[in-house]
Structure formats: structure tokens, C-alpha cells
C-alpha positions in Angstrom: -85.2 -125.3 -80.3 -84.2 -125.4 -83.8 -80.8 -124.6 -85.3 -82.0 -122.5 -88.0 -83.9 -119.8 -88.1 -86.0 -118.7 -90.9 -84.8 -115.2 -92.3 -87.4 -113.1 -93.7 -86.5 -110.7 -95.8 -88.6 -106.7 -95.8 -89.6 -107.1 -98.9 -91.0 -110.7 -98.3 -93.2 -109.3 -95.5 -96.0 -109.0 -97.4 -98.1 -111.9 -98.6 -99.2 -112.0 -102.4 -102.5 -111.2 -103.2 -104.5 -114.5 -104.0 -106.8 -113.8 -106.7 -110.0 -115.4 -108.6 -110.7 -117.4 -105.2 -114.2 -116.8 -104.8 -116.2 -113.4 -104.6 -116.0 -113.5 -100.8 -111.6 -112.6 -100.8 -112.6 -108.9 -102.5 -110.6 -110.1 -105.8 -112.9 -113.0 -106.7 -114.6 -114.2 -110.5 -113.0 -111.6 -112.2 -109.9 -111.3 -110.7 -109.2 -108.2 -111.5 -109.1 -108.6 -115.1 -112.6 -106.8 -115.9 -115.1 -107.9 -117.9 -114.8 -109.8 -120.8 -111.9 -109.4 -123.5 -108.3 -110.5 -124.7 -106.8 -109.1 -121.9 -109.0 -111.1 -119.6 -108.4 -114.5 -120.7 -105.6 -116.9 -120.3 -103.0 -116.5 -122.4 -104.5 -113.0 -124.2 -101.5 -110.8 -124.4 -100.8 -108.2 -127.2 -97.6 -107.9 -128.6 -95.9 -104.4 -127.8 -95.6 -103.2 -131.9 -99.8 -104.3 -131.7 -101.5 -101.2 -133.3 -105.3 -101.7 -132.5 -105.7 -103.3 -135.6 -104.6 -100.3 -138.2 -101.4 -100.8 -140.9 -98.7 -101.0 -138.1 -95.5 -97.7 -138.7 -93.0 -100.3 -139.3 -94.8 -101.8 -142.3 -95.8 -97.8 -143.1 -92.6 -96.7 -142.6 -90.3 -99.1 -144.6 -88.2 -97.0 -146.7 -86.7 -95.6 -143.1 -85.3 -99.2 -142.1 -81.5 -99.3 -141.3 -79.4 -98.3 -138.7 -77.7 -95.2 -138.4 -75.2 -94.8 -135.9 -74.9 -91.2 -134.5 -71.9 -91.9 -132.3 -69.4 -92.4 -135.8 -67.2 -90.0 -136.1 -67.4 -88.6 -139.6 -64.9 -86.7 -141.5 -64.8 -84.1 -144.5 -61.8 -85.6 -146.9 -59.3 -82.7 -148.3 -57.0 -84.1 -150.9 -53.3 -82.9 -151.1 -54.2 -82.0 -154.7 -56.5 -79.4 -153.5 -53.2 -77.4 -151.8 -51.0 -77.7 -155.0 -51.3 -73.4 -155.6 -49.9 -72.9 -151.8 -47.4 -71.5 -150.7 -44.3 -73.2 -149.0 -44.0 -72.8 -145.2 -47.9 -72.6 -144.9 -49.9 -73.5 -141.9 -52.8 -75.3 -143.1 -55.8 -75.4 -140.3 -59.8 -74.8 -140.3 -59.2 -71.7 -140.7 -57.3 -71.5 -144.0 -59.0 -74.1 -145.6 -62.4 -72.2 -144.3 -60.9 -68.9 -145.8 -59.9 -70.2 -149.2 -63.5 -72.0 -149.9 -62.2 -76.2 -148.8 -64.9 -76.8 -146.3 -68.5 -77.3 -146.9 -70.9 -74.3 -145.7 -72.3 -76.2 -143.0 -69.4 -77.2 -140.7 -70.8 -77.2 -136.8 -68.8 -80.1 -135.5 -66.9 -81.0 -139.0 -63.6 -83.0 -138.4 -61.4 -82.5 -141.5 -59.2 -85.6 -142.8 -56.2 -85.4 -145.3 -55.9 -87.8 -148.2 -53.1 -88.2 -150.1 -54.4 -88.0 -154.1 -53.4 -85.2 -156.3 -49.9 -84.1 -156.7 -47.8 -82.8 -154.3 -44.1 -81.5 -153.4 -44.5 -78.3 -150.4 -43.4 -78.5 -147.3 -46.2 -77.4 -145.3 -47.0 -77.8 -141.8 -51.1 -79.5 -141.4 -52.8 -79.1 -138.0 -56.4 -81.0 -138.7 -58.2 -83.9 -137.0 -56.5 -87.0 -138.8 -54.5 -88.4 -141.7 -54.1 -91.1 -144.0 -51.2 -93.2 -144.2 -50.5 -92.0 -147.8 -51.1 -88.0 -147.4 -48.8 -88.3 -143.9 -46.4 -90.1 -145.8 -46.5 -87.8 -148.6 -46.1 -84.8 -146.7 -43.4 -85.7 -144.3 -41.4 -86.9 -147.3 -41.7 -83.2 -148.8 -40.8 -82.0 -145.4 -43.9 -80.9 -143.9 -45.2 -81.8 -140.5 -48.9 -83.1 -139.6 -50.0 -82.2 -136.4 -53.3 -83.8 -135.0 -55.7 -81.4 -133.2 -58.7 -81.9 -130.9 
């Protein structure tokens, strides 16, 4: 009796299908490959950008190489130079910089960044998406705040 038993696994159940061993096994000559062809012979594969023969899109479509990465985050850039007629003690948001003509027309999704160029000396208090070094810098030395928001 031997030690060992072989394990068979489910999927291993079922034998493979031997093909192209003579017309009487059902799958014989051919083998399932049809007639004639370059899918029928040894080694005939077509490579997946293969087009049937006409100007392949990526030779067509060449000026649209590149890569463009719709996960970045991208941000519309407001300069401390463009707040220089506000008043102190302002809350500068979306809202006020929507109102007062700062933001682009289309803005669905728009994340608005504060740069430091221009000059500037209020203290305001900033509640937008992100900061440079310089503008939060700039600001908390004029004694402002910058708040980040969501």
C-alpha cells in the first residue's frame, strides 16, 4: 500500500483535449484551426495593434501621443498682487474671488492656489485649497492667517 497518495485537484479532473491526432479522435487534420491561413499555421499569430492591413491609429494618430495624467490635481494660481485694492480684515474664499472677477468662467472642480508675487502688506485671513511657501510667508508676516479648505 503506498505511503502517498496522489491528490487530484477539481480542476485537474478533466483530461486536455488531444488535438491533430488523426481524423478518427473528432479533432483530427485540422485541429481545430480551419482551413488554411495565418491563424492556422505554426507560429501564425497577429500582433494585437495588427489592423488588417490599413495605416494602423497609432501611426494616424500621432500628434495625440503623450500621457496625460487625469488623477493630478491642478490648481488656478491667484497672486497676492491681485488683492492689493482689498480691504483689511477681509475673508478671502471662492466666493470673493468668484464675486470680484479672480476665477476663470469655467470652475466645476477648480482648486485655487495662492502665490506670493505682487505687493503686499493686509492682514487678511485666506481660506483656499493650498499655498506657497512665499505667499504664506508673506501673509502671516502682514498678520493674516491662511486656512486650508477641502
Amino acid at each position: 500500500m503506498p505511503v502517498f497518495e496522489q491528490f487530484t485537484h477539481p480542476s485537474n479532473e478533466k483530461p486536455r483535449r488531444r488535438r491533430g491526432r488523426g481524423v478518427g479522435c473528432g479533432r483530427g487534420k485540422t485541429a481545430g484551426r480551419g482551413q488554411t491561413g495565418q491563424k492556422s499555421r505554426s507560429g501564425g499569430s497577429i500582433h494585437p495593434r495588427f489592423e488588417g492591413g490599413r495605416t494602423p491609429a497609432i501611426r494616424k494618430f500621432a500628434k495625440f501621443s503623450g500621457f496625460k495624467n487625469h488623477r493630478k490635481i491642478r490648481y488656478y494660481a491667484v497672486n497676492l498682487g491681485d488683492l492689493a485694492e482689498v480691504a483689511d480684515g477681509t475673508v478671502i474664499d471662492l466666493a470673493f474671488l468668484d464675486e470680484h472677477s479672480l476665477l476663470p468662467s469655467k470652475k466645476r472642480g477648480l482648486r485655487v492656489k495662492l502665490l506670493g508675487d505682487g505687493e503686499f502688506n493686509k492682514k487678511l485671513t485666506f481660506k483656499l485649497h493650498a499655498y506657497s511657501h512665499k505667499a504664506k510667508a508673506r501673509v502671516e508676516a502682514a498678520g493674516g492667517t491662511c486656512e486650508v479648505v477641502e
